[in-house]
C-alpha positions in Angstrom: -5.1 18.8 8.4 -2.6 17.0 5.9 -1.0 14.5 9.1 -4.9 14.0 10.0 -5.3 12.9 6.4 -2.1 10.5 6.6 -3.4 9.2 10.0 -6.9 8.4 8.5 -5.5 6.5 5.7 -3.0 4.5 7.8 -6.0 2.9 9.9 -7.6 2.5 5.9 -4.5 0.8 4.6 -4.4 -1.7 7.9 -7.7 -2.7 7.3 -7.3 -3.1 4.0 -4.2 -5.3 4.7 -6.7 -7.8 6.5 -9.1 -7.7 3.8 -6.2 -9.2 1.4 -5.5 -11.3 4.2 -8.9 -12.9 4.6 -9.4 -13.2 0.6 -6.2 -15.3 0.4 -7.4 -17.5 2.8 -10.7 -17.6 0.9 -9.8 -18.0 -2.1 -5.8 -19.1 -2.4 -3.1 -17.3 -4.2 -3.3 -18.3 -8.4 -2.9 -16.1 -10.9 -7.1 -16.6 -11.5 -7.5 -15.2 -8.0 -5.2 -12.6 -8.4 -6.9 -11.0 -11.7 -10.1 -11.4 -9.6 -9.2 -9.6 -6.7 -7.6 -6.5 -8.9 -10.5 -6.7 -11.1 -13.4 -6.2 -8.0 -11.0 -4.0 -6.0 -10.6 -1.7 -8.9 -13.7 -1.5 -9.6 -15.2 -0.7 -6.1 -12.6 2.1 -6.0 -13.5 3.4 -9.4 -17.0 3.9 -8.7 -15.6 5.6 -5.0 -13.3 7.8 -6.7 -15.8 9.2 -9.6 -18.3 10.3 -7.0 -15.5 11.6 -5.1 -14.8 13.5 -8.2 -18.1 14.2 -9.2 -18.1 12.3 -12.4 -15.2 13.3 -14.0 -12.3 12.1 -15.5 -9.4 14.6 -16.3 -7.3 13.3 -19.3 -3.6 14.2 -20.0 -0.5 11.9 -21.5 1.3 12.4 -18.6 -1.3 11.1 -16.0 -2.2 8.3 -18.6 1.3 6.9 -18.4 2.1 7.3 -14.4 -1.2 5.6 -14.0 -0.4 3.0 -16.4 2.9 2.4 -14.1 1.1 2.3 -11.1 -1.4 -0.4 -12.6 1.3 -3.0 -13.3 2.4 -2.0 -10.3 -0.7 -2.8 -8.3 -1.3 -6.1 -10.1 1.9 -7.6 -9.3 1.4 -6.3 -5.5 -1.9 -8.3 -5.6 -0.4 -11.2 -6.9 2.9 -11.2 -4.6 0.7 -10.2 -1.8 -1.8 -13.7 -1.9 1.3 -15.2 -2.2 3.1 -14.3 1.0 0.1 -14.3 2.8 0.0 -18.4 2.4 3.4 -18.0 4.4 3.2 -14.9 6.8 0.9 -13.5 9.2 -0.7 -9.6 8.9 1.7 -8.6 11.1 4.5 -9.7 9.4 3.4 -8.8 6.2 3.4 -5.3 7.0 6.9 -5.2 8.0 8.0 -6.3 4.0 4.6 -3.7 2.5 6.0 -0.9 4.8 9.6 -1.1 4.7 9.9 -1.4 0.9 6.8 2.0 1.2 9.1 3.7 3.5 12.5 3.6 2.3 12.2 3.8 -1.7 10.2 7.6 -1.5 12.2 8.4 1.3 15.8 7.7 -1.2 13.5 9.4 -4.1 12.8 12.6 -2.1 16.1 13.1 -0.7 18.6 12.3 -3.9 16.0 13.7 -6.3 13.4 16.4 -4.8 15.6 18.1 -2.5 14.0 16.9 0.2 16.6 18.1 3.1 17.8 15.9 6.2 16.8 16.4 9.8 17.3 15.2 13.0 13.7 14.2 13.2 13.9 12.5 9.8 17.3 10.2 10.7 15.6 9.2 14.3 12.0 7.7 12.5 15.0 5.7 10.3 17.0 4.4 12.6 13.4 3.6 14.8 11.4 2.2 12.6 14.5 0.2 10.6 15.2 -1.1 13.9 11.5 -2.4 14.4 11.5 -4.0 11.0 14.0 -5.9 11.4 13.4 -6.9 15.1 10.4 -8.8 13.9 12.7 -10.8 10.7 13.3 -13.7 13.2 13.1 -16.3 10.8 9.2 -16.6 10.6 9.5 -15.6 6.7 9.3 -19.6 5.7 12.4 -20.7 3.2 10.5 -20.2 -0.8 8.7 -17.2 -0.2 12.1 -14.9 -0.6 10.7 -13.8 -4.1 7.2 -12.7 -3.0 8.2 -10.6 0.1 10.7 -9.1 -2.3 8.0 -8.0 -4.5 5.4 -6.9 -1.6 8.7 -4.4 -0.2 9.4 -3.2 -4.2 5.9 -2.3 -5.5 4.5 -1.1 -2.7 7.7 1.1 -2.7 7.0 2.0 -6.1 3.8 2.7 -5.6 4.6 5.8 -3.1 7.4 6.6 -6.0 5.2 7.0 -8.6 2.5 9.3 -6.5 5.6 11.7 -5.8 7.0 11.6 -9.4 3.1 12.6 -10.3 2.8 15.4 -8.2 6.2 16.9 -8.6 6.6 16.5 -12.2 6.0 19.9 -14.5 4.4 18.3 -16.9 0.4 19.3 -17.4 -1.2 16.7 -15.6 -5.1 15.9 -13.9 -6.1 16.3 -10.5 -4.8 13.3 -8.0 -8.6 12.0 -8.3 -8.3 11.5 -12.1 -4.9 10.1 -11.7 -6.3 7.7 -8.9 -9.1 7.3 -11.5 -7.6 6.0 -14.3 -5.2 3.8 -12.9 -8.0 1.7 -11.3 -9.9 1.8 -15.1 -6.3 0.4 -16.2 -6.4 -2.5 -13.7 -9.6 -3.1 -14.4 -9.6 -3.3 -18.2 -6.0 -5.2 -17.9 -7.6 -8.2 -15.2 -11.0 -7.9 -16.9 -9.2 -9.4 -20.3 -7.9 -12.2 -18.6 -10.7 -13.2 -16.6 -12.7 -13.1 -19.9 -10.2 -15.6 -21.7 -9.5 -17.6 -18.6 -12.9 -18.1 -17.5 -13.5 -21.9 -17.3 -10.1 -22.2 -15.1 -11.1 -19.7 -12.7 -12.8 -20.6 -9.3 -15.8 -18.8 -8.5 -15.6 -16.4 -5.6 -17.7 -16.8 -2.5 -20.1 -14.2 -0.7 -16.8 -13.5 1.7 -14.9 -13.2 -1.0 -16.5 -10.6 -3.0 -17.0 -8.6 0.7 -13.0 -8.5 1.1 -12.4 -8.0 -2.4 -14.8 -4.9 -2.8 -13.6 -3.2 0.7 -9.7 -3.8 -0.1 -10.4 -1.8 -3.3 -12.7 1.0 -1.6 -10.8 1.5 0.8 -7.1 1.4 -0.7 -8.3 4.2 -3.3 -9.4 6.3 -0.8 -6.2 6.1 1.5 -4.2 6.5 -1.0 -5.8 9.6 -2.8 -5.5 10.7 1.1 -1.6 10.4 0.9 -1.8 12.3 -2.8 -3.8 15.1 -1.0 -1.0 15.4 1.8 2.0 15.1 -0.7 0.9 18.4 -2.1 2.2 20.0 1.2 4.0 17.2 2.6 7.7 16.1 1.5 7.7 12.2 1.1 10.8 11.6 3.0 8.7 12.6 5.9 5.2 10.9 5.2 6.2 8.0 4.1 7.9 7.2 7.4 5.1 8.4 9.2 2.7 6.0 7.1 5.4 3.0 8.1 5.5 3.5 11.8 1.6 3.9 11.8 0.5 1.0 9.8 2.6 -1.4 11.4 1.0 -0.4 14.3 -2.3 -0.7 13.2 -1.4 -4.0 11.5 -0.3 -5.9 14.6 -2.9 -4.5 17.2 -5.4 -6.3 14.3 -3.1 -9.2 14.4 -3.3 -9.5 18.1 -6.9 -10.0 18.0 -6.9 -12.9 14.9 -5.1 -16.5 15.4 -1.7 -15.9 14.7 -0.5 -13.4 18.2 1.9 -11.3 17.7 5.4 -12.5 19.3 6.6 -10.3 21.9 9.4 -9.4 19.6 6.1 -8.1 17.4 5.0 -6.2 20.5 8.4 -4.5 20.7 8.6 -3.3 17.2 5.6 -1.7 17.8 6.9 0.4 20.5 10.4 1.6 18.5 7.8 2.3 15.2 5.8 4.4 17.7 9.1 6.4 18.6 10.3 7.1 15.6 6.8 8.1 14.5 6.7 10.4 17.2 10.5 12.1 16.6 8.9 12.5 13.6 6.2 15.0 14.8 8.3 16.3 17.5 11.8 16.9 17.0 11.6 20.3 15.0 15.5 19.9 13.1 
């Protein structure tokens, strides 16, 4: 059940990369759109996540503050994100969003969580690192080093800060409150900013406010997905899995825009596919 969760929301994450990708090319990269996009996102997930959870909103100090951390998080993502985009294709993208997503909870679970080596767990490393950086050819244009930087940190952080939540002993919400409150944070946080910047901001169009509103719906939802499975699941080993699968998802997607995917791209695919399967397979 908890992998068919994880493979659910890594089809949800790859689509939600091409919403991001679409709304960049909609409505640029500033600091206006970037407030925007967190602002609608957020809020389509919010209203997602409180029927999910039937209304309610669990309170502790604890969740308040991981979610706070995840919300500055999550705006810096959106704004390094738009950013790279104006450089990079979806494909590419994915390879900085996944590596950072695989390798920092991967580090946390093993040095902090006693998350023990395998055999399985050193082949999807060696696989998928080797597909990463199979694609780094040189497409990354010079001036976008800071940006693709960010995109591999916070979404790293991001998959930190759901492990730190659900291992930490302190009394805490469910994962849907958690997920809750950290979109009410982003959107309180952009909502601010929008109100005092209003007359420099760029009004959205119809497209626009389509990407923007199924990015935010459907990045909740993954990632509550991924909170679900972390209760069972060690992060060393999901957050490879969720690597390996949404580069595949993003580049198939690719292949069907403008930009193609290089045959180099094609060939990542395949060693992310292989480590995703030693993964499942190799049971040491």
């Amino acid at each position: 059940m908890y992998y068919g969760l994880i493979t659910v929301s890594v089809i949800m994450f790859g689509i939600q990369f091409l919403f991001n990708e679409r709304y960049q090319k909609e409505s640029g990269s500033g600091i206006g759109s970037t407030f925007m996009l967190t602002f609608f996102s957020n809020l389509a997930g919010f209203i997602v996540l409180l029927i999910i959870n039937k209304f309610q909103i669990g309170f502790t100090p604890f969740t308040f503050c991981i979610a706070l951390l995840a919300s500055i998080c999550g705006i810096l993502y959106d704004f390094c994100s738009l950013k790279a985009f104006e450089k990079i294709n979806l494909s590419l993208y994915s390879i900085f969003a996944m590596l950072g997503g695989m390798l920092l909870p991967f580090i946390v679970g093993i040095l902090f969580y006693d998350e023990g080596l395998s055999v399985g767990k050193i082949a999807c490393i060696i696989f998928i690192t080797a597909a990463l950086f199979l694609t780094l050819d040189g497409k990354a244009q010079k001036g976008g080093t800071l940006y693709y930087m960010g995109v591999f940190v916070l979404n790293g952080m991001s998959g930190v800060l759901s492990k730190i939540f659900q291992a930490a002993p302190f009394e805490k919400t469910n994962a849907e409150s958690y997920s809750i409150w950290s979109a009410l944070i982003s959107m309180a946080t952009s909502f601010v900013f929008l109100v005092l910047w209003r007359k420099r901001i760029k009004k959205p169009s119809v497209r626009s406010y389509i990407y923007m509103i199924g990015s935010g719906a459907i990045s909740k939802v993954a990632n509550l997905f991924l909170l679900f499975a972390l209760a069972a699941l060690p992060a060393s080993m999901q957050y490879p899995f969720v690597t390996g699968g949404v580069m595949i998802v993003s580049t198939v997607i690719a292949f069907f825009g403008r930009n193609k995917p290089s045959k180099r791209e094609l060939l990542s695919i395949a060693l992310a596919f292989l480590g995703t399967l030693a993964l499942l397979v190799i049971p040491i």
